[in-house]
C-alpha angles and dihedrals in degrees: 000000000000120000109243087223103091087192093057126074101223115219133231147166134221145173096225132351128210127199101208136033108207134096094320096039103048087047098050082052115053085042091063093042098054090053086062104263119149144205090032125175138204117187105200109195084208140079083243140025132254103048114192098352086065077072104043128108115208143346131240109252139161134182079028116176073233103052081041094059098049085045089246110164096213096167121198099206088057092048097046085047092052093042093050086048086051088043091055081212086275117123101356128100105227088207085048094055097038093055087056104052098038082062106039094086095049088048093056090053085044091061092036094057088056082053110262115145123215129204113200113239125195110215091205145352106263089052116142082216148356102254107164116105106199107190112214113257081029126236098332095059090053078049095054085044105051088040091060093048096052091051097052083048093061103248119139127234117197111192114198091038122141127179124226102176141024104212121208121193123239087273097048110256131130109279109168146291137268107223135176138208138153085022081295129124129211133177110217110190117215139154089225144042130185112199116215119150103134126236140314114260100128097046095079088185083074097038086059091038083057114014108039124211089323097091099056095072094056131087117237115242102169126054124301091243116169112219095252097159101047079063094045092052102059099037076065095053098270123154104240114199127238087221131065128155130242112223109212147147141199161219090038119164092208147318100290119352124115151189080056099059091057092045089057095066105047103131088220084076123078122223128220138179132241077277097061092233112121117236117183144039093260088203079078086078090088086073101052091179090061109031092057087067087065092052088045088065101050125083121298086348097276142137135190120203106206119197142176130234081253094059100045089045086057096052097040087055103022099030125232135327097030100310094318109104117045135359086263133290116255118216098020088132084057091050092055096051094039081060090034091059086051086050096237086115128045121212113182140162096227139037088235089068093043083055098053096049092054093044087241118145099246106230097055084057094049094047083052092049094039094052088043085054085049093054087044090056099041091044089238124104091209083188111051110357090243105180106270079241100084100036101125112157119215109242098129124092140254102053118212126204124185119191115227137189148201115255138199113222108163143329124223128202143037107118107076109226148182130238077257086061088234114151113251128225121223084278097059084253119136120258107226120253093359126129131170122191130181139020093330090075120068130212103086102068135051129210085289127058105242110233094191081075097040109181088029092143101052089040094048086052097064093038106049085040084064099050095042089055098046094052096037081077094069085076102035127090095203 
């Protein structure tokens, strides 16, 4: 399609035109396309499509076909209730949040119907209901999938396709954009264009602009994604919000490796800084997006979990959090020492050695362990009110520490929306022919990731995608 005269802006037309291709974008498009709009483009900045949604692993639903089936009462109202009260009404659009979830049903029987299959997965115990939708293959197999589709419906997908402009006609409407790829430059004309092009964790300018100085200590676990399209908004006259949220969680032991990343978080375990003082209720590891404010506080951002051989035992024979999850996790004793050999876990017969591998005075560590062991044996945690539950106290060497951190996975926000998912001016006035979808819009999420919605960001990717890309046909002539 690019012109092979690197001095001449080839020009093109086309119905509707969509920066990113991955979760959002896909889905924006296979939607329009079904409803029997043509000449559709996705310009895809990468060498491949589906960006952070290929790693994601399930999507916020309720009044599934799958929920119905296993007669799970997963009610909307309730949840929108419970995510604006999380919310605190700050930051969130209710008419945002209600669209969503309103679809999010209806968007688990539309995969299902191009073959994808869900397990239902419950974030915590506590959970109303279990919400998150976890495709088989994850989410790089709903990536392959929507990908395909969009290709036998016609729509084209350029990889290696950056955008440098947003271009808006005399009167104001969307008229096009101006791309690149392959050090070539081409002007497709359109009536209509979706942005989707995912969140900024690679542009460390915005993550200063929104998150100061919190992010810095964190490790990146997403995609370093730049934040193209927030630019790209409001060089084309969008309202960008002063506000975003940093998805994050924490303690994780690394990226990728688990069972220890479950184990971390047992609330049977207690948690202490570099300092060896505890500083949280660990029971508050349920709640990841929450429990991971408390580590970014502490020195240097890091936790260590602390364990004794009893506990282990319990979850290698019983599974995590005290029996509840799993049937037990066999070989959980041979993954610690395999970590402990690479010196990223510390197994000791004293407090006194566990001290010393974190860089913590021991005796401050032995006066924390020995008033836990108190509040163990009194059945009140006089500290942190932890659930007698989970008072276990740690007599019974070896002793086992895991250092934690705290990780970025994602942010949400910048471009102000509508329900329509039409991109607002500065005077909350729609700019024609202009959609966002995905985690670069605000208005669903607050400063804290709500796990009452858990997988609230993948799944508001392929929504939103949807309804971007339904009511992106009211401008299009296709």
């Amino acid at each position: 399609m690019f012109s092979t005269d690197k001095n001449r802006t080839e020009t093109l037309t086309a119905g509707l035109v969509i920066i990113g291709g991955g979760g959002a974008g896909l889905s924006a498009a296979l939607t329009a396309a079904e409803k029997g709009c043509k000449d559709i483009v996705v310009l895809e900045k990468r060498d491949r499509p589906g960006g952070t949604s290929a790693l994601a692993g399930g999507l916020f639903a309720c009044g599934s076909p799958v929920q119905e089936r296993r007669g799970i009462n997963a009610d909307g109202d309730y949840l929108f209730k419970r995510a604006m009260e999380w919310a605190h009404w700050t930051q969130v659009d209710p008419k945002i949040l209600r669209a969503f979830i309103n679809k999010s049903g209806d968007t688990i029987r539309w995969l299902e119907d191009k073959g994808l299959e869900f397990d239902l997965v419950q974030l915590y115990p506590e959970q109303t209901a279990p919400v998150q939708h976890n495709p088989k293959g994850h989410g790089a197999r709903l990536i392959q999938v929507l990908a395909g589709q969009c290709r036998d419906m016609g729509v084209k997908l350029l990889l290696n396709t950056g955008v440098k402009k947003i271009l808006r006609g005399e009167e104001g409407n969307i008229a096009g954009v101006l791309a690149t790829g392959d050090g070539e430059e081409m002007e497709i004309k359109t009536g209509a264009v979706i942005i989707a092009t995912g969140g900024f964790c690679g542009n460390h300018e915005l993550l200063r602009k929104y998150f100061p100085p919190s992010y810095e200590g964190m490790t990146l676990s997403g995609l370093p994604l730049t934040g193209d399209g927030i630019r790209l908004a409001a060089e084309a006259g969008a309202a960008i919000e002063d506000f975003a949220t940093v998805v994050k969680e924490g303690p994780r032991y690394d990226l990728y490796t688990w069972p220890l990343m479950a184990l971390e978080r047992e609330p049977a375990t207690i948690w202490v800084n570099k300092k060896g003082e505890r500083f949280t209720d660990e029971s508050t590891g349920y709640h990841v997006f929450e429990s991971v404010n408390a580590i970014l506080r502490q020195p240097e951002q890091v936790c260590y979990t602390l364990l004794d051989t009893r506990i282990r035992d319990f979850c290698e024979k019983n599974g995590f959090m005290l029996g509840r999850r799993g049937s037990g996790v066999p070989g959980l004793q041979k993954v610690l020492q395999a970590e402990a050999e690479k010196d990223k876990v510390k197994i000791a017969g004293s407090w006194e050695e566990i001290a010393g591998w974190i860089g913590a005075d021991p005796g401050v560590l032995k006066d924390t362990i020995a008033e836990y062991n108190d509040y163990c044996k009194q059945g009140y945690d006089g500290a942190f009110t932890k659930e007698p539950e989970y008072l276990l106290p740690l007599e019974s060497p070896p002793y086992h520490a895991i250092k934690g951190m705290a990780v970025l996975l994602d942010t949400i926000g910048g471009i102000r929306i509508n329900q329509r998912m039409e991109v607002l001016d500065n005077q909350n006035e729609p700019v024609p022919g202009l959609y966002a979808a995905g985690v670069v819009t605000s208005g669903w999420e607050s400063e804290v990731y709500c796990s009452e919605l858990s997988a609230s960001a993948f799944g508001f990717a392929v929504n939103s995608g949807r309804i971007a890309g339904e009511n992106a046909l009211a401008a299009l002539t296709c």
